[in-house]
CHARMM-style PDB file with segment names, atoms N, HN, CA, C and O in Angstrom:
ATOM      1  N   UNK     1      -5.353  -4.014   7.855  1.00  0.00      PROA
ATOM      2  CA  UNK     1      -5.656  -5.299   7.266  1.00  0.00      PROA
ATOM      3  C   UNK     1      -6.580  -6.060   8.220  1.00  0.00      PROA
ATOM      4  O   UNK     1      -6.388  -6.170   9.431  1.00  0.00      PROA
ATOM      5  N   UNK     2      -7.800  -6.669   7.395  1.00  0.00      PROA
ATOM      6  HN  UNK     2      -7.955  -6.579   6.411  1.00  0.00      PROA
ATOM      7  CA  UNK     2      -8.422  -7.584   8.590  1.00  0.00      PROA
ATOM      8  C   UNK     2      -8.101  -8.896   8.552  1.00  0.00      PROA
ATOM      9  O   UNK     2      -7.665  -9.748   7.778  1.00  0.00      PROA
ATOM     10  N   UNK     3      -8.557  -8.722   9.920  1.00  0.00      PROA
ATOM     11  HN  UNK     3      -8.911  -8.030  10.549  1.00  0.00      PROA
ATOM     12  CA  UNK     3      -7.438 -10.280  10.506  1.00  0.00      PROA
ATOM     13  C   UNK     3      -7.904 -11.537   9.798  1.00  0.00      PROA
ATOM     14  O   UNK     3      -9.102 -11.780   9.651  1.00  0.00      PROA
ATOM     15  N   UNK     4      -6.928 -12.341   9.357  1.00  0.00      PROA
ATOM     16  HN  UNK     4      -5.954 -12.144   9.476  1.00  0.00      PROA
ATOM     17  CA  UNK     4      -7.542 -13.456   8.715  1.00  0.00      PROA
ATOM     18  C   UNK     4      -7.090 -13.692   7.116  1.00  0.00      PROA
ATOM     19  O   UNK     4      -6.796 -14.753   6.566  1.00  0.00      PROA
ATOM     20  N   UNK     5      -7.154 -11.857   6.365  1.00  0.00      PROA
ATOM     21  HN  UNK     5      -7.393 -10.995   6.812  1.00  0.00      PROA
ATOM     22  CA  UNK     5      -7.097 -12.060   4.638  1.00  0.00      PROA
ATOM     23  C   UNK     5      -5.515 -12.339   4.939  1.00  0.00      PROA
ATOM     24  O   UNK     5      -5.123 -12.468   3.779  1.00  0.00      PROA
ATOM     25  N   UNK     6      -4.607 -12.477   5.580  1.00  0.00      PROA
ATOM     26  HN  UNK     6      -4.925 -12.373   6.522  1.00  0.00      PROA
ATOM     27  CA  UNK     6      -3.267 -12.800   5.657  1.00  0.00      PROA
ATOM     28  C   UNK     6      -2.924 -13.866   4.050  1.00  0.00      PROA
ATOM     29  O   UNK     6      -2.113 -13.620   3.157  1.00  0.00      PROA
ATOM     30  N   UNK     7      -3.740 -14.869   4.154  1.00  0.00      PROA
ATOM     31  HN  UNK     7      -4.399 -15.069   4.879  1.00  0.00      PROA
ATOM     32  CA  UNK     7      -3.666 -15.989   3.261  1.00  0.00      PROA
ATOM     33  C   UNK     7      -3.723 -15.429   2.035  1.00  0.00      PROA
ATOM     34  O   UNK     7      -2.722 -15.549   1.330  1.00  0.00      PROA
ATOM     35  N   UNK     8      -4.574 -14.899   1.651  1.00  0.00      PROA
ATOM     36  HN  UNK     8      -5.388 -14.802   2.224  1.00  0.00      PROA
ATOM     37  CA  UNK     8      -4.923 -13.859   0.734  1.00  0.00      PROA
ATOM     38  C   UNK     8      -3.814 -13.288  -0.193  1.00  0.00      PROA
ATOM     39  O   UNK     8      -3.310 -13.570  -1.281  1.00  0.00      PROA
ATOM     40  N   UNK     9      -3.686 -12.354   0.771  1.00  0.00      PROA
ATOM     41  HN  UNK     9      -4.096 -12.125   1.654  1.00  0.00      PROA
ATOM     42  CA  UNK     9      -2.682 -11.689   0.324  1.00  0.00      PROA
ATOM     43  C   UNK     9      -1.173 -12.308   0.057  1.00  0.00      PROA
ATOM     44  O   UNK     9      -0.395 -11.757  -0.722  1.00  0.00      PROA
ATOM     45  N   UNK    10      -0.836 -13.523   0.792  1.00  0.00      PROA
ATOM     46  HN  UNK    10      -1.468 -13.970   1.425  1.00  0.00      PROA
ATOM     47  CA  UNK    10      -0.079 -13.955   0.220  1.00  0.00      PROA
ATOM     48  C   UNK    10       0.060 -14.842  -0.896  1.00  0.00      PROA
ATOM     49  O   UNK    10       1.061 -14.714  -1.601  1.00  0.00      PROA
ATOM     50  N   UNK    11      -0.867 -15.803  -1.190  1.00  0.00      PROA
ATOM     51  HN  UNK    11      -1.680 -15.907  -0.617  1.00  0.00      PROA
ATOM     52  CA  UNK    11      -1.674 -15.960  -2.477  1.00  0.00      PROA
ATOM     53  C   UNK    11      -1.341 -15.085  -3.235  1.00  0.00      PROA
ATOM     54  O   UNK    11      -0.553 -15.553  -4.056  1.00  0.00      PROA
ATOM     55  N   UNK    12      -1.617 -13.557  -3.469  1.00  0.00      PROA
ATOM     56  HN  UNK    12      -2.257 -13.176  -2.801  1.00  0.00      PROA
ATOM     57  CA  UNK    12      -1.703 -13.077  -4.309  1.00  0.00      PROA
ATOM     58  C   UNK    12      -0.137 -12.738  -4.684  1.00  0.00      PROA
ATOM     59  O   UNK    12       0.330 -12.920  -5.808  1.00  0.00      PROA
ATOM     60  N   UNK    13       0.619 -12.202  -3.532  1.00  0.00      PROA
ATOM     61  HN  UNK    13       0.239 -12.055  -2.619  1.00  0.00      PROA
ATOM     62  CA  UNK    13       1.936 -12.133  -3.706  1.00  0.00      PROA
ATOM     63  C   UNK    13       2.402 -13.150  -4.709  1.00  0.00      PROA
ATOM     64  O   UNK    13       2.862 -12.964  -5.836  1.00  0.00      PROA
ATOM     65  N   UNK    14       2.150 -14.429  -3.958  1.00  0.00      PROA
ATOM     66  HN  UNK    14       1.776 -14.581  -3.043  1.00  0.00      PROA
ATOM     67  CA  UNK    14       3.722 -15.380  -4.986  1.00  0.00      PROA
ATOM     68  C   UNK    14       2.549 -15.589  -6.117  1.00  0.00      PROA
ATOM     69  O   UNK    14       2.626 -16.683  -6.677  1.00  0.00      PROA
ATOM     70  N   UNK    15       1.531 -14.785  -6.534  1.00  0.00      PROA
ATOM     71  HN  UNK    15       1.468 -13.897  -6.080  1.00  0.00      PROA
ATOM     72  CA  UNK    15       1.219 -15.175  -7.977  1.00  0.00      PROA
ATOM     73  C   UNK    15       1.893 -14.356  -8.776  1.00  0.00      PROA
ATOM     74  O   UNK    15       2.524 -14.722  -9.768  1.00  0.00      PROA
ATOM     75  N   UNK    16       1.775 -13.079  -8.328  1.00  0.00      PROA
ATOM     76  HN  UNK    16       1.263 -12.781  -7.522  1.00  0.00      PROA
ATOM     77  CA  UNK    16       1.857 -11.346  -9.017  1.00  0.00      PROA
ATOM     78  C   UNK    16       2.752 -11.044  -9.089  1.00  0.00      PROA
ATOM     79  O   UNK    16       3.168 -10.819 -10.225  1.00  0.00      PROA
ATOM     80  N   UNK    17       3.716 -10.819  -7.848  1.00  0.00      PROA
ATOM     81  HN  UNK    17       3.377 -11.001  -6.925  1.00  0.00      PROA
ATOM     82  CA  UNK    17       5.022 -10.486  -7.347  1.00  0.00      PROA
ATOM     83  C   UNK    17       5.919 -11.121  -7.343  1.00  0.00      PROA
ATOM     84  O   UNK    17       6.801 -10.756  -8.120  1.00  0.00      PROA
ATOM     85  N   UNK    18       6.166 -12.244  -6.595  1.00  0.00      PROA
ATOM     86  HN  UNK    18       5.450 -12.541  -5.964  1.00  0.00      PROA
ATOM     87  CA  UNK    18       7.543 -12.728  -6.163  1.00  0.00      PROA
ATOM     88  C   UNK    18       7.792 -13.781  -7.282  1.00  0.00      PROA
ATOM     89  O   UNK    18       8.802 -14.444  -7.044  1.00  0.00      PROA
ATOM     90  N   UNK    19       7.209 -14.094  -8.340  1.00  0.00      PROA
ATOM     91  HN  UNK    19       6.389 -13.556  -8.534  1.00  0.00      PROA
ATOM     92  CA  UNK    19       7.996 -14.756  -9.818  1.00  0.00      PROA
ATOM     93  C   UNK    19       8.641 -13.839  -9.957  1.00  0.00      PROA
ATOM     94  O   UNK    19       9.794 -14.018  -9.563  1.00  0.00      PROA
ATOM     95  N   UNK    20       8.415 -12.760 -10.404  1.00  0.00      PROA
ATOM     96  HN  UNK    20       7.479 -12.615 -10.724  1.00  0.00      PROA
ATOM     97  CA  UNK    20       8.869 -11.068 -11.131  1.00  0.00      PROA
ATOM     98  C   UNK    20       9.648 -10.673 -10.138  1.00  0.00      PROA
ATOM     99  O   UNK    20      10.179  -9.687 -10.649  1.00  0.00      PROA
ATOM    100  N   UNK    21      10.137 -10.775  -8.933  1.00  0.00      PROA
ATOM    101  HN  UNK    21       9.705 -11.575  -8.518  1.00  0.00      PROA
ATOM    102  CA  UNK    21      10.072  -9.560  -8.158  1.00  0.00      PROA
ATOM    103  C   UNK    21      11.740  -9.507  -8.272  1.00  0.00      PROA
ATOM    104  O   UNK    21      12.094  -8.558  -7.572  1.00  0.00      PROA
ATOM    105  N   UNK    22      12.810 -10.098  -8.828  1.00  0.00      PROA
ATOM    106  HN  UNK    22      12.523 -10.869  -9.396  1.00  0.00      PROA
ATOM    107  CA  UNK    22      13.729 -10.124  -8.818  1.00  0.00      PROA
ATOM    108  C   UNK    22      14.336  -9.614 -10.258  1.00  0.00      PROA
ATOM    109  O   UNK    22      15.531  -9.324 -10.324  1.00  0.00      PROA
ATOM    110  N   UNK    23      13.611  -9.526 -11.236  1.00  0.00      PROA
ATOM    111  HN  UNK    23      12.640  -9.761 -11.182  1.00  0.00      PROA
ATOM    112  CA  UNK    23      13.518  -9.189 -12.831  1.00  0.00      PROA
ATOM    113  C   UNK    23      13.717  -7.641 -12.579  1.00  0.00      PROA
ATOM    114  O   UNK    23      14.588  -7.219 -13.340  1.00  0.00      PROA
ATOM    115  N   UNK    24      13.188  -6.644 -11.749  1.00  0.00      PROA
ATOM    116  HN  UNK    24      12.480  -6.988 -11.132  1.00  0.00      PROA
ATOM    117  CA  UNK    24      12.792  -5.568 -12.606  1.00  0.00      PROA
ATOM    118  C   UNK    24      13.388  -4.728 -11.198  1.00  0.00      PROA
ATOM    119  O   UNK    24      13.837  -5.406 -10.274  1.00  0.00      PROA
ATOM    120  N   UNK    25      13.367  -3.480 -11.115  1.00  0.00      PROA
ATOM    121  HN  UNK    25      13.003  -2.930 -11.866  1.00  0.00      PROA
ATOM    122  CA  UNK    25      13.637  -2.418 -10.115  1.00  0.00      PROA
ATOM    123  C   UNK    25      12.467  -2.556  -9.440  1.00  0.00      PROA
ATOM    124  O   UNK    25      11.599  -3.286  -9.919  1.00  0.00      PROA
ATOM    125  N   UNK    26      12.228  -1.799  -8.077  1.00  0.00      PROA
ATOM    126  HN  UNK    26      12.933  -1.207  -7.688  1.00  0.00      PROA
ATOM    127  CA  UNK    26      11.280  -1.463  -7.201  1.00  0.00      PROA
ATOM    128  C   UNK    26      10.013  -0.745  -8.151  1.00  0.00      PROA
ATOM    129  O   UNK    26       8.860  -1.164  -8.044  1.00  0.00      PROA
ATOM    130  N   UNK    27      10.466   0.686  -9.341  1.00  0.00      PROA
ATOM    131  HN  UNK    27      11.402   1.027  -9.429  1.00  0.00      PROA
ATOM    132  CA  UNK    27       9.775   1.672  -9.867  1.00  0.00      PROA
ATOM    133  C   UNK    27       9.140   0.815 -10.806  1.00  0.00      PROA
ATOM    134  O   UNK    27       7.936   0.586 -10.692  1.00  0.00      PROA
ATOM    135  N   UNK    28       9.933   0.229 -11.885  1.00  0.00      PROA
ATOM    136  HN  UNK    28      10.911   0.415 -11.978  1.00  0.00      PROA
ATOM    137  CA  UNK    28       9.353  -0.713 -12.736  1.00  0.00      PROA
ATOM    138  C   UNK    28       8.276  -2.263 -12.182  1.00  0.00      PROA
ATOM    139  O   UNK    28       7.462  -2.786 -12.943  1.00  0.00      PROA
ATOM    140  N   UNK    29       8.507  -2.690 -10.917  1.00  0.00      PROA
ATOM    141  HN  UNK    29       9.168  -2.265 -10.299  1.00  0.00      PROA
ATOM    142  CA  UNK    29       7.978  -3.680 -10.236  1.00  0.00      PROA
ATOM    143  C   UNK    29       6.050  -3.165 -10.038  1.00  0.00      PROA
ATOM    144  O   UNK    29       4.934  -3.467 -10.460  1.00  0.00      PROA
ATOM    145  N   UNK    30       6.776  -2.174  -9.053  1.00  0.00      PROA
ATOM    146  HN  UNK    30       7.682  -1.928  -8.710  1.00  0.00      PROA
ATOM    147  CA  UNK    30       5.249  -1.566  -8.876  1.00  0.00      PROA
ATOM    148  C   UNK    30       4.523  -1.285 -10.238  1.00  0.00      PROA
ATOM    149  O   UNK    30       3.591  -2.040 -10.515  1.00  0.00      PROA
ATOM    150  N   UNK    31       4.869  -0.201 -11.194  1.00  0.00      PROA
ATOM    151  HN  UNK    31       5.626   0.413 -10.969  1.00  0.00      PROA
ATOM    152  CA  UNK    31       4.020  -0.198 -12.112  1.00  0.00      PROA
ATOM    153  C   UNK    31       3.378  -1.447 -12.979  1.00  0.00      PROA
ATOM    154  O   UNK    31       2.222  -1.551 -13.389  1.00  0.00      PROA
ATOM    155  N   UNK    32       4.560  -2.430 -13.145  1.00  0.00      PROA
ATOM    156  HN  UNK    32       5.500  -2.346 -12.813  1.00  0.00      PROA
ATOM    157  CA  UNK    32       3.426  -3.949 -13.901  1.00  0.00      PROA
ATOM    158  C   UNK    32       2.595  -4.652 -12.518  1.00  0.00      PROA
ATOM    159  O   UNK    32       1.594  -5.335 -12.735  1.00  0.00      PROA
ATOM    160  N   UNK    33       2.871  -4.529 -11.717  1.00  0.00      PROA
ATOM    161  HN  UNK    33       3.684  -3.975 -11.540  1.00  0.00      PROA
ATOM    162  CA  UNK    33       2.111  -5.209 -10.806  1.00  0.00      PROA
ATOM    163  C   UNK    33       0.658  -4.031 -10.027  1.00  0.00      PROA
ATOM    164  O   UNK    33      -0.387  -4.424  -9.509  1.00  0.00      PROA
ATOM    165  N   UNK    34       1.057  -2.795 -10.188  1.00  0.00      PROA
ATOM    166  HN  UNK    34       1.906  -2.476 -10.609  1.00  0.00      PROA
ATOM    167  CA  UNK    34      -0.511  -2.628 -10.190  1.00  0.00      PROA
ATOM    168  C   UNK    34      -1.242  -1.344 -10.731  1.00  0.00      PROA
ATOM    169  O   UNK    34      -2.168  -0.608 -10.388  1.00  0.00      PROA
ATOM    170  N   UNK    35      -0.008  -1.509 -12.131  1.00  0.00      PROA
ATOM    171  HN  UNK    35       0.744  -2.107 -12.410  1.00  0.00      PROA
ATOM    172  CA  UNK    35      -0.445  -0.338 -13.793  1.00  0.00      PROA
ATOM    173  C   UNK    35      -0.189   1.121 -13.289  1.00  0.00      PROA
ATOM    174  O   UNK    35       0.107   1.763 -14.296  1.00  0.00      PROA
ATOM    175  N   UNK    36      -0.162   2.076 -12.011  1.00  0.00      PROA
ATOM    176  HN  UNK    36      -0.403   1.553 -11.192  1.00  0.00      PROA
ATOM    177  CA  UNK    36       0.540   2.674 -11.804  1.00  0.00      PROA
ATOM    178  C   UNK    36       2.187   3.045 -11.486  1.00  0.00      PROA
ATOM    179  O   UNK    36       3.107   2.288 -11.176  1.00  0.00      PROA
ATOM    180  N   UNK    37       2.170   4.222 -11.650  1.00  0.00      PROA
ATOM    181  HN  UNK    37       1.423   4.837 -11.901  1.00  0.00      PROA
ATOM    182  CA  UNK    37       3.568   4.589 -11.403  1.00  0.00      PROA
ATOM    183  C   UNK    37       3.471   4.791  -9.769  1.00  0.00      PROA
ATOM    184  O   UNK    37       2.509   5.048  -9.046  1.00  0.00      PROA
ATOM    185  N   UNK    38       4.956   4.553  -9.469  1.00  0.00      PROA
ATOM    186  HN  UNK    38       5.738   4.344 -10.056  1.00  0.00      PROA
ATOM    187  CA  UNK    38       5.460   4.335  -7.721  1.00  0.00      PROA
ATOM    188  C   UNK    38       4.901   6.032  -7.756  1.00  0.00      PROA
ATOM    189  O   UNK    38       4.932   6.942  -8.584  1.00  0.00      PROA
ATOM    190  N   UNK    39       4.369   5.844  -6.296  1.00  0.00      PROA
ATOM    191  HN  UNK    39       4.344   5.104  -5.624  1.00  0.00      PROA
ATOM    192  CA  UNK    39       3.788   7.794  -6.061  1.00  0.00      PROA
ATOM    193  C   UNK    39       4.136   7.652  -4.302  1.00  0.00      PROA
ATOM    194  O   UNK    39       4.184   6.521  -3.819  1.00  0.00      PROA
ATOM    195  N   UNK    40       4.293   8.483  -3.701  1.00  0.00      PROA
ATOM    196  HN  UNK    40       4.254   9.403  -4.093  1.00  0.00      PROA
ATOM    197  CA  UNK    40       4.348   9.040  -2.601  1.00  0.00      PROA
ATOM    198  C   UNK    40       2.471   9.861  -1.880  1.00  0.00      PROA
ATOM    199  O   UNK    40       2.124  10.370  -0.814  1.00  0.00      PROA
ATOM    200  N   UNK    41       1.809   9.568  -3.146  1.00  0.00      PROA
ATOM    201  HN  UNK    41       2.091   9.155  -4.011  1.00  0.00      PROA
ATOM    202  CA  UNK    41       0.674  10.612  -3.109  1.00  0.00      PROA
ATOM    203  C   UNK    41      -0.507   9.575  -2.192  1.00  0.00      PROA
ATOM    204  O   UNK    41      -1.289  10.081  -1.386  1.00  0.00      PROA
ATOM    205  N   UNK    42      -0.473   8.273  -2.441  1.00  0.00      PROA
ATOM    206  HN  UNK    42       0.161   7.862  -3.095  1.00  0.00      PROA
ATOM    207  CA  UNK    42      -1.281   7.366  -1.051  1.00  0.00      PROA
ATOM    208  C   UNK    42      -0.782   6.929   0.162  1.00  0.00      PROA
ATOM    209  O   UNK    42      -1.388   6.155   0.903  1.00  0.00      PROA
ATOM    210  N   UNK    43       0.349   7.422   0.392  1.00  0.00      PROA
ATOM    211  HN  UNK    43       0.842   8.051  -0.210  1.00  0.00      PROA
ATOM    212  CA  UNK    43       1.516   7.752   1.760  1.00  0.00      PROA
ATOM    213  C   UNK    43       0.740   8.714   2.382  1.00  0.00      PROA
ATOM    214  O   UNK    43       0.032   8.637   3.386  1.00  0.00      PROA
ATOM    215  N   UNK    44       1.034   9.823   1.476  1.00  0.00      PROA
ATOM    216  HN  UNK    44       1.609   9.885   0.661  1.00  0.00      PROA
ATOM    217  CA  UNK    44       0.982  11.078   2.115  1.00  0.00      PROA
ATOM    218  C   UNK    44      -0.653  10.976   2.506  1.00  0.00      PROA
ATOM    219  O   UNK    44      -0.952  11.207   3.677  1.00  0.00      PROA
ATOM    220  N   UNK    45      -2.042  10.529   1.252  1.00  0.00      PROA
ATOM    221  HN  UNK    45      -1.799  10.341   0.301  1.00  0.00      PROA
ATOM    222  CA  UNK    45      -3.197  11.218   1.815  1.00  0.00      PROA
ATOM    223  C   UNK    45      -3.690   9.881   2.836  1.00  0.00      PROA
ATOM    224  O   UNK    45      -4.915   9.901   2.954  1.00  0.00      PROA
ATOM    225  N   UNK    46      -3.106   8.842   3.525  1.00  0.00      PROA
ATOM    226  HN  UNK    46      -2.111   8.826   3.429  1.00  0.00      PROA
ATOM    227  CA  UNK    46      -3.222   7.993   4.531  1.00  0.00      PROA
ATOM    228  C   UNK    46      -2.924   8.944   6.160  1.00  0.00      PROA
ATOM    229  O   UNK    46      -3.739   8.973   7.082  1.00  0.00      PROA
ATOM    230  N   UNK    47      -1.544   9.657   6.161  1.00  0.00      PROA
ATOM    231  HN  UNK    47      -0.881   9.634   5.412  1.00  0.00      PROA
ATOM    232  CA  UNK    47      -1.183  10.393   6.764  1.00  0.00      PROA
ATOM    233  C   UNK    47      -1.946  11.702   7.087  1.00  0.00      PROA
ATOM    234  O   UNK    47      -1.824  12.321   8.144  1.00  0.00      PROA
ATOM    235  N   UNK    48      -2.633  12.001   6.201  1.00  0.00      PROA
ATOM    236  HN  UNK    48      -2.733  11.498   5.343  1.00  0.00      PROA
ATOM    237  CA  UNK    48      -3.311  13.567   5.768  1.00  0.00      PROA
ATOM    238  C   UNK    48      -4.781  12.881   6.525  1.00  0.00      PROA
ATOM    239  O   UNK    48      -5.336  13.608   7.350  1.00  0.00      PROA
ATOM    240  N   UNK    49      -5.260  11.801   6.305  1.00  0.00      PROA
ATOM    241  HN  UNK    49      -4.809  11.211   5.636  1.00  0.00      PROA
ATOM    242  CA  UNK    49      -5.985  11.456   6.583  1.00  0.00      PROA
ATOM    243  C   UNK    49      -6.366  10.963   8.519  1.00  0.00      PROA
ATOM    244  O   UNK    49      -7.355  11.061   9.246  1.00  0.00      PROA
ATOM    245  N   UNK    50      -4.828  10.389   8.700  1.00  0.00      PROA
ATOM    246  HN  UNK    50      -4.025  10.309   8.110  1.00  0.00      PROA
ATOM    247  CA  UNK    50      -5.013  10.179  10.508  1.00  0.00      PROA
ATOM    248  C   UNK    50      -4.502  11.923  11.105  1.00  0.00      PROA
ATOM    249  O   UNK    50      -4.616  12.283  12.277  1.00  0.00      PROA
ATOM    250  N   UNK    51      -4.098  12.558  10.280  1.00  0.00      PROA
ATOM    251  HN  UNK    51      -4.006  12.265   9.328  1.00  0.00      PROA
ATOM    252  CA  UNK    51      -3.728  13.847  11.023  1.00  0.00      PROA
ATOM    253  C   UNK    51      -4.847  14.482  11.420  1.00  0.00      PROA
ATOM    254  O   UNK    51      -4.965  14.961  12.548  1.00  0.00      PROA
ATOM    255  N   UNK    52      -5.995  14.542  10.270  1.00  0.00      PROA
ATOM    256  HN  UNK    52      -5.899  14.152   9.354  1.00  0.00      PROA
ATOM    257  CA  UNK    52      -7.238  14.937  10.426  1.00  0.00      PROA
ATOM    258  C   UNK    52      -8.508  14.555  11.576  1.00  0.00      PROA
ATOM    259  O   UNK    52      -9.294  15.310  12.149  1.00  0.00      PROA
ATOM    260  N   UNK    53      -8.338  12.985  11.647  1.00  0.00      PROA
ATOM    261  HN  UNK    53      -7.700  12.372  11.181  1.00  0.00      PROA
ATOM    262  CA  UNK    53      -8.598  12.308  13.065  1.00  0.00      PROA
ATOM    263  C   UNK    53      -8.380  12.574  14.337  1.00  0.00      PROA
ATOM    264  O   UNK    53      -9.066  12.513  15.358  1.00  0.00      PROA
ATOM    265  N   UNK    54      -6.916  12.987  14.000  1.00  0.00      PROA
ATOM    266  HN  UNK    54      -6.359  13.037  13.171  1.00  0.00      PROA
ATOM    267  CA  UNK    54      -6.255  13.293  15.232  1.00  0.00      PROA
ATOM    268  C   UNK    54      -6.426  15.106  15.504  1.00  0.00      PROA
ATOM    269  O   UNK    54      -5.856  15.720  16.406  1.00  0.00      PROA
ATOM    270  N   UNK    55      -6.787  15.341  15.102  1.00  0.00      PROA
ATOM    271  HN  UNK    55      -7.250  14.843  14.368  1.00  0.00      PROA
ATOM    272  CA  UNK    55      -7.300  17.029  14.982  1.00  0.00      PROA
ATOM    273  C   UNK    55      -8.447  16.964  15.265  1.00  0.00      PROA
ATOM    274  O   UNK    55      -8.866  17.940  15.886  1.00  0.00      PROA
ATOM    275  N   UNK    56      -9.203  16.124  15.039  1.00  0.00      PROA
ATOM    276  HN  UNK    56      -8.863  15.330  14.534  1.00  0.00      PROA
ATOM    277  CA  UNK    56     -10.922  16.313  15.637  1.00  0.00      PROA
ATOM    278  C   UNK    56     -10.981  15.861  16.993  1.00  0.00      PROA
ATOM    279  O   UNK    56     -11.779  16.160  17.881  1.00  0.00      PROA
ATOM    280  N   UNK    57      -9.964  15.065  16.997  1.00  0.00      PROA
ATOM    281  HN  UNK    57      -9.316  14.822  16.275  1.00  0.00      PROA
ATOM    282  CA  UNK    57     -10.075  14.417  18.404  1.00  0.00      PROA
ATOM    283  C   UNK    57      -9.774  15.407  19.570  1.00  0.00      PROA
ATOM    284  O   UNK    57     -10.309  15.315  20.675  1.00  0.00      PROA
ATOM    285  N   UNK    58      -8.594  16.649  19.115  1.00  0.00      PROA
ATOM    286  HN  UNK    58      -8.159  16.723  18.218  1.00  0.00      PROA
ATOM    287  CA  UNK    58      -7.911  17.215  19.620  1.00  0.00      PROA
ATOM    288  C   UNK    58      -9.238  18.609  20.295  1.00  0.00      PROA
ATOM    289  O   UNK    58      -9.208  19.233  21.356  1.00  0.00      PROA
ATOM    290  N   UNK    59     -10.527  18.681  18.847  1.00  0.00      PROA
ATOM    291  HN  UNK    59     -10.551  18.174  17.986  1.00  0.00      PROA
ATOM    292  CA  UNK    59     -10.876  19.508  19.362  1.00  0.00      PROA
ATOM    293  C   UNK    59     -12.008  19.166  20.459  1.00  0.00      PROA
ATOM    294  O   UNK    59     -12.158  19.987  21.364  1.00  0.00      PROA
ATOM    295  N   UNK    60     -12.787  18.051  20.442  1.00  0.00      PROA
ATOM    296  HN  UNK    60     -12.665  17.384  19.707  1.00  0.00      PROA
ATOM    297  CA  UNK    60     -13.579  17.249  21.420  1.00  0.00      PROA
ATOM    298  C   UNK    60     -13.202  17.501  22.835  1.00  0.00      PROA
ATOM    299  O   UNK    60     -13.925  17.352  23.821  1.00  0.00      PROA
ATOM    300  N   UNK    61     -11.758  17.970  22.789  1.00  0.00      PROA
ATOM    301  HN  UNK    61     -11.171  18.091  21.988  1.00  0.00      PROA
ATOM    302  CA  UNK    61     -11.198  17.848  23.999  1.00  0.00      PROA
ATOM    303  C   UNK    61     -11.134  19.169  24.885  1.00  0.00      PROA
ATOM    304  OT1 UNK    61     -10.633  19.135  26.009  1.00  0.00      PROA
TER     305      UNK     61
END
């Protein structure tokens, strides 16, 4: 996150989220708030992604 959108993002929270956020489950929350289903799959390719960093770095060396 860059430093600063803090405001931002919370703005956006108590518009989007935190009316709702007590109405619905975690699975159901996420999908009306941003039209997907809860996935594990932008976890994982964030991870997939610094492993790869960290593997180039590894071979520089």
């Amino acid at each position: 996150m860059v430093r600063g959108n803090e405001h931002q993002l919370l703005a956006w929270l108590r518009e989007h989220l935190h009316p709702i956020g007590r109405m619905m489950n975690a699975e159901k929350l996420v999908k009306r708030v941003t039209g997907q289903a809860l996935s594990r799959k932008p976890f994982l390719d964030c991870l997939e992604g610094k492993l790869k960093q960290l593997q180039e770095l590894n071979r520089c060396t």
